[in-house]
C-alpha positions in Angstrom: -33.6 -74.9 48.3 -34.2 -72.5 44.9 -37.6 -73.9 44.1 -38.4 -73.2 48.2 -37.0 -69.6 48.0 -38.8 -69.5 44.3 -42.2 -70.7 46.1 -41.8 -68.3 48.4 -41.0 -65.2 46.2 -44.1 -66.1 44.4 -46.1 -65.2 47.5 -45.3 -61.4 46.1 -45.6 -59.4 49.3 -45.3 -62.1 51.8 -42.3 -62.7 51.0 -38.9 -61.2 53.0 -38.6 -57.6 52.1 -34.8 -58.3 51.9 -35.6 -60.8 49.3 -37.8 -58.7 47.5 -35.2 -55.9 47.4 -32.2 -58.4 46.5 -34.3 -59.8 43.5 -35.1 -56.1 42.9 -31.4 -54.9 42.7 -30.5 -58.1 40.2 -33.3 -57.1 38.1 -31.9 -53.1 38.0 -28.0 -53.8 37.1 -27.7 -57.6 35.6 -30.5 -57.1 33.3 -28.9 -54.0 31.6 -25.4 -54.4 30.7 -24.9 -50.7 30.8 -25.8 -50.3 34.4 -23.2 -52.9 35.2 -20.4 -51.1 32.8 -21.1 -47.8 34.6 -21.4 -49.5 38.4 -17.9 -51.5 37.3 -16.3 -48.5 36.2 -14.4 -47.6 38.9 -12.3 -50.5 38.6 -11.0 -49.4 35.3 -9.4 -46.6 36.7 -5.6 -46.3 37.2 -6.2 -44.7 40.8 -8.8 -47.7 42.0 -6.1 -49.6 43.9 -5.6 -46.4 46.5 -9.4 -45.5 46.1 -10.2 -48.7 47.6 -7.4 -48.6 50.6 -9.1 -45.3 51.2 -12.6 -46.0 51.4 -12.0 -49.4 53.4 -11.1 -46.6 56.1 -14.8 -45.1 56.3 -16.9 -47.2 55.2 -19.6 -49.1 57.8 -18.2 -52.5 57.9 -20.9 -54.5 55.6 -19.7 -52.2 52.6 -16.2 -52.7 53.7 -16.9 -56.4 53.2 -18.4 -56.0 49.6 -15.2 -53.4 49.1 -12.9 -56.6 50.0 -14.1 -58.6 47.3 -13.1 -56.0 44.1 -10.7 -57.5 42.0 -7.5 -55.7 41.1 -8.2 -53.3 38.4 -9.6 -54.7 34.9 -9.0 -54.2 32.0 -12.0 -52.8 28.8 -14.9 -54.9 29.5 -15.3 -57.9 26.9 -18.8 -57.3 25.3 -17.9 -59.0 21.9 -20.0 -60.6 19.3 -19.6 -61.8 15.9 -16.2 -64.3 15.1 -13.6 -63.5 17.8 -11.2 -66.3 16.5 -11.0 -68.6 13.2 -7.6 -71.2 12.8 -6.1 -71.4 9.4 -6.9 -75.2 9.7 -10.1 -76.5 9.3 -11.5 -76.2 12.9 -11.9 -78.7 15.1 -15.4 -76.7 16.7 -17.3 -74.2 15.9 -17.4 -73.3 19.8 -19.4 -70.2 21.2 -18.2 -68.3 24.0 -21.0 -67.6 26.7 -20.1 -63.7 28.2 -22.4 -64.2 31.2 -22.7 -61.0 33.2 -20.0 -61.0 35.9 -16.8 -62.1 33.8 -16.8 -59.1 31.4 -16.6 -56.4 33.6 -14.6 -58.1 36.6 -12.7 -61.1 34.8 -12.2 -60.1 30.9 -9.1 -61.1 30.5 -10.0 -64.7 31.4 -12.1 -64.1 28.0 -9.6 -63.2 25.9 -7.0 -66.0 27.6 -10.1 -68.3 26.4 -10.6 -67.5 23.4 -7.1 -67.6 22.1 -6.7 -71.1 24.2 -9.4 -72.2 22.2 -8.2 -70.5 18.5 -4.7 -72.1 19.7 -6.2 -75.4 19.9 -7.8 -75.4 16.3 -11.2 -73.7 17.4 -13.4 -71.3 15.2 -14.6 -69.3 18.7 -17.6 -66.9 18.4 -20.4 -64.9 20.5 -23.8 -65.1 19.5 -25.6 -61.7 20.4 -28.4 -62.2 21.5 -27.3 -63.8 24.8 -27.9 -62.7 28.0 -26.6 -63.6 32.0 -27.2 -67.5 32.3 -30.2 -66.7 35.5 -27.8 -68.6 38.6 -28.3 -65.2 40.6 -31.9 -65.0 40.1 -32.8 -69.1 41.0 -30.6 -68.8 43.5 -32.5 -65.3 44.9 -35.9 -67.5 44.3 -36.9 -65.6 41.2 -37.4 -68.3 38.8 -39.4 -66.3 35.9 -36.3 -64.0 35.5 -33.8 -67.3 35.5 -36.7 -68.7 33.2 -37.0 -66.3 30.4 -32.8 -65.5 30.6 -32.5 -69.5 30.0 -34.6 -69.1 26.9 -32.6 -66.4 25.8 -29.5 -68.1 25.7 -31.2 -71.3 24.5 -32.5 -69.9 21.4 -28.9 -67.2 20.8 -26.7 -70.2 21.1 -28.7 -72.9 19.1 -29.5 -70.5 16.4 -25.8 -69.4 15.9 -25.4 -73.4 14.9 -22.6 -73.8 17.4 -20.8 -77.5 18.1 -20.6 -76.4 21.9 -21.0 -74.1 24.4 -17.8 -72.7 26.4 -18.3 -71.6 29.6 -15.3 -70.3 32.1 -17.3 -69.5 35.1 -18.2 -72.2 37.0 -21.2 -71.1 38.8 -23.0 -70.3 35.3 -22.0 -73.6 33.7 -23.7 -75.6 36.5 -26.8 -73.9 35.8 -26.5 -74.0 32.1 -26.5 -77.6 32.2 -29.6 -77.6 34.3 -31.4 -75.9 31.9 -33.3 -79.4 30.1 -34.4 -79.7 33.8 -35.7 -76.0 34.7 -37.8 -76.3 31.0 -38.9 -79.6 31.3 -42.6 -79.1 31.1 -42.3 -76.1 28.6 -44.0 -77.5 25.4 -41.7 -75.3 23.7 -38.8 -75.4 25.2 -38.4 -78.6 26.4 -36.2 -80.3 23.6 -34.4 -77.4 22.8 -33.3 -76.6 26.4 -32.5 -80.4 26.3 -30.1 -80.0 23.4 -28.7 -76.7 24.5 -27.7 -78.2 28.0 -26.5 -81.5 26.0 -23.8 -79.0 24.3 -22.5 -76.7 27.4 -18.9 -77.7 28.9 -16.7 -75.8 31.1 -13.6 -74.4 29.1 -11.4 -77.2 31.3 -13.9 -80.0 30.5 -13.9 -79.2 26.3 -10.0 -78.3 26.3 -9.3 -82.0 28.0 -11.7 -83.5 25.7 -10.1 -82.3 22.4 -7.3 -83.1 23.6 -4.7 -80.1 24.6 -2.2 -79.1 22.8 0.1 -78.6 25.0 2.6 -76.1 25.6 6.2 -76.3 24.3 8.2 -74.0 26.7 9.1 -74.4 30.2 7.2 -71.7 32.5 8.2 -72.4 36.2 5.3 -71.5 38.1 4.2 -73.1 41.3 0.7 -73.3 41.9 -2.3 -74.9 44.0 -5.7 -75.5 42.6 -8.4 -75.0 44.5 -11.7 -76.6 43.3 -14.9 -74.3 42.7 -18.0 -75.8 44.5 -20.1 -75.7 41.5 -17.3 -76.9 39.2 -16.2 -80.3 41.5 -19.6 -81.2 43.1 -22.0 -80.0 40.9 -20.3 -81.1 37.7 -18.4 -83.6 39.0 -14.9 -82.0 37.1 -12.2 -82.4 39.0 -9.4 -83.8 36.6 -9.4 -81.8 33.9 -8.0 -78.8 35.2 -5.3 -80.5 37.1 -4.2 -82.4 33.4 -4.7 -78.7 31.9 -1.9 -77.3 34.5 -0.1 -80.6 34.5 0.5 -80.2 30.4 2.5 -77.1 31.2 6.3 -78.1 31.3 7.8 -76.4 34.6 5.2 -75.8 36.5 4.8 -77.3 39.5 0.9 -78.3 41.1 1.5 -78.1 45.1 -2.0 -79.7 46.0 -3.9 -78.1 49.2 -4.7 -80.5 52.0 -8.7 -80.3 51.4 -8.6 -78.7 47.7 -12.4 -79.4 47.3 -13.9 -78.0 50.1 -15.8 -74.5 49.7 -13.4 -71.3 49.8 -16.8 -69.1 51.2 -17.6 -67.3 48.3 -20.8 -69.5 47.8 -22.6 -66.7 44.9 -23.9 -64.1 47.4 -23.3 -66.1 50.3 -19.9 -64.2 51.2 -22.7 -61.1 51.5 -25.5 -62.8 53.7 -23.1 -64.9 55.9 -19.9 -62.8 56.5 -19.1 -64.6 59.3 -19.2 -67.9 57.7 -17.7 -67.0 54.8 -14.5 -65.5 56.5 -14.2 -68.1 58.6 -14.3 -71.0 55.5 -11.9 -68.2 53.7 -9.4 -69.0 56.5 -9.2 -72.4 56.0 -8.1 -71.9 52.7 -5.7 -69.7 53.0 -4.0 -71.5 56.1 -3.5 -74.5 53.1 -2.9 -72.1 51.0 0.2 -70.8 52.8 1.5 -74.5 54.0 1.7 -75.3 49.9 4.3 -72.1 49.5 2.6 -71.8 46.2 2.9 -68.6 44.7 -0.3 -68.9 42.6 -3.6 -70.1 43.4 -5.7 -71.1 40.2 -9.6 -71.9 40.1 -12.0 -71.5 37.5 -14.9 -69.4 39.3 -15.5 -65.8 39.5 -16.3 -65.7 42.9 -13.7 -68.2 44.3 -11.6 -65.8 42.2 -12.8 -62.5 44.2 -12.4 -64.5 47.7 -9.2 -66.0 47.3 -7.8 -62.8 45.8 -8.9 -61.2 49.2 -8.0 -64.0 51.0 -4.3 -63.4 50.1 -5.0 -59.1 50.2 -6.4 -59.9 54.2 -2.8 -61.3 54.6 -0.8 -59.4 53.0 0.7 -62.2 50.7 2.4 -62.2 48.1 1.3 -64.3 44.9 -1.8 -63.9 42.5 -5.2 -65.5 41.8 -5.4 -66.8 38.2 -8.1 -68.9 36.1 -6.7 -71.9 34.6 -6.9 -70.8 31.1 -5.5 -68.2 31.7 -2.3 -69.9 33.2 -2.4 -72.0 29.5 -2.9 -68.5 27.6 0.7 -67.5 29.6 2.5 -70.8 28.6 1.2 -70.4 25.1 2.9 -66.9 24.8 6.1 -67.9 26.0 6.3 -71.0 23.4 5.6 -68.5 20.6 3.2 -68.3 18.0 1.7 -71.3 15.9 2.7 -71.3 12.1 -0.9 -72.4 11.2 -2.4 -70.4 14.3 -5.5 -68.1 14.0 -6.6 -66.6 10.5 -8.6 -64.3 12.8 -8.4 -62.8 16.0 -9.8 -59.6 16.7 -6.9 -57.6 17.6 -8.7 -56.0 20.8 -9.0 -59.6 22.3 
């Protein structure tokens, strides 16, 4: 489906104007960080919440839709570089955290929950600058070239900061990341490097499984159902290692959905072409969602986060949306502080 859209966005003119403009728009704000931080801004402000009950009053219903989807207000966006954590202990990883260009401005406090999950777990966590959004918006709009030169990027920031392994919390990016040796597979010179870069990349659930967790010490009742990102299940095939992650939390209690793995509607941009669809898939969810009684619904993708947490806004629910680290971040902070925990942390994160 990409290389078909990316075939036909090569026709230049011939292709959809709606394409061309979509492509055009991701080139204007994900390509300059700035753009994003001022667009974003908004949702730092204490008055956002009331803002947005306001404008969802006025506005011509395709904005309202895109109005649904803001998160709850966020916190400073995380646009770190440099050593954001080193243990006291010889680390277990030199692991670099990849930013992308969604989870700083909507999501950072999954980035900080992260990194001190990782510097928790023995870690030396950093962020090589240099890198840049991982290109999933642009193959999936059909404009390969960006997604192309955005792949090098990051292939040559990470690789060159000597990291063990790439971290990635978002979902969506990480299945691209790992696609990477195939996109740059007839690139004389990128070919083995893109090949080792996508050799290192795991999703923060697949490396903290592997290490293994540490797990937490303290009870912290929660009960929660996990709904599986699309491009976290099916296109990485990682289903376990969140549910172990939330199962190594004493007290809290996993209430499984029905049909955990099928697609919640958020899709990327689908949510935006295909409200219908998307509302309709939402619905499903949340119907499971309600018969668990759970009062938090964790996932580990940026857009199944902005959908779900609508989902439950639609309805009037009570309960939260949460990324799975950043449930472990919680049950670290009630068990207290390691004696031999992180040498460094920068105190912002």
């Amino acid at each position: 489906m990409e290389r078909a859209r990316a075939t036909v966005m090569a026709q230049g003119r011939r292709a959809p104007a709606s394409w061309r403009l979509r492509a055009a728009l991701l080139r204007f704000f994900v390509l300059h960080p700035e753009r994003l931080a001022l667009v974003t801004l908004p949702l730092r402000l204490p008055g956002w919440p009331g803002a947005q009950a306001r404008l969802a009053r006025t506005l011509p219903r395709p904005l309202r839709r895109l109005l649904a989807l803001a998160p709850p207000p966020a916190g400073r966006p995380f646009r770190r570089y440099g050593v954001l954590a080193r243990p006291r202990r010889p680390a277990r990883l030199r692991v670099g955290l990849f930013l992308g260009c969604v989870m700083p401005y909507l999501f950072p406090g999954v980035h900080g929950a992260t990194v001190r999950v990782l510097a928790r777990n023995g870690c030396e966590v950093v962020s090589p600058q240099g890198q840049a959004c991982c290109g999933a918006l642009f193959a999936h709009s059909g404009d390969l070239p960006t997604a192309l030169e955005l792949a090098k990027r990051n292939i040559d920031a990470f690789l060159d900061a000597g990291v063990d392994v790439v971290a990635i919390n978002a979902a969506g990016c990480g299945a691209l990341l790992k696609e990477y040796a195939e996109l740059l597979e007839h690139d004389p010179a990128y070919a083995e490097r893109a090949r080792r870069f996508s050799s290192l990349v795991r999703d923060v659930t697949e490396l903290l499984a592997e290490l293994p967790l540490e797990p937490p010490q303290s009870p912290y009742e929660l009960s929660v159902t996990y709904q599986d990102p699309c491009h976290l299940a099916h296109a990485q095939g990682i289903k376990e290692a969140p549910r172990r992650l939330l199962r190594s939390i004493p007290g809290l209690r996993l209430l499984e959905m029905e049909h955990p793995d099928r697609c919640c509607g958020s899709a990327g941009i689908y949510s935006l072409n295909h409200p219908g669809v998307s509302l309709s898939l939402l619905e499903e969810r949340m119907d499971e969602v309600q018969a668990t009684g759970a009062r938090v619904i964790a996932t580990a993708n940026p857009g199944c986060m902005l959908q779900l947490t609508a989902g439950l806004r639609r309805r009037g629910l009570p309960g939260r949306v949460a990324h799975v680290v950043e449930l472990l971040d919680e049950a670290y902070r009630a068990t207290g502080p390691r004696r031999d925990g992180p040498e460094r942390e920068r105190p912002e994160i």
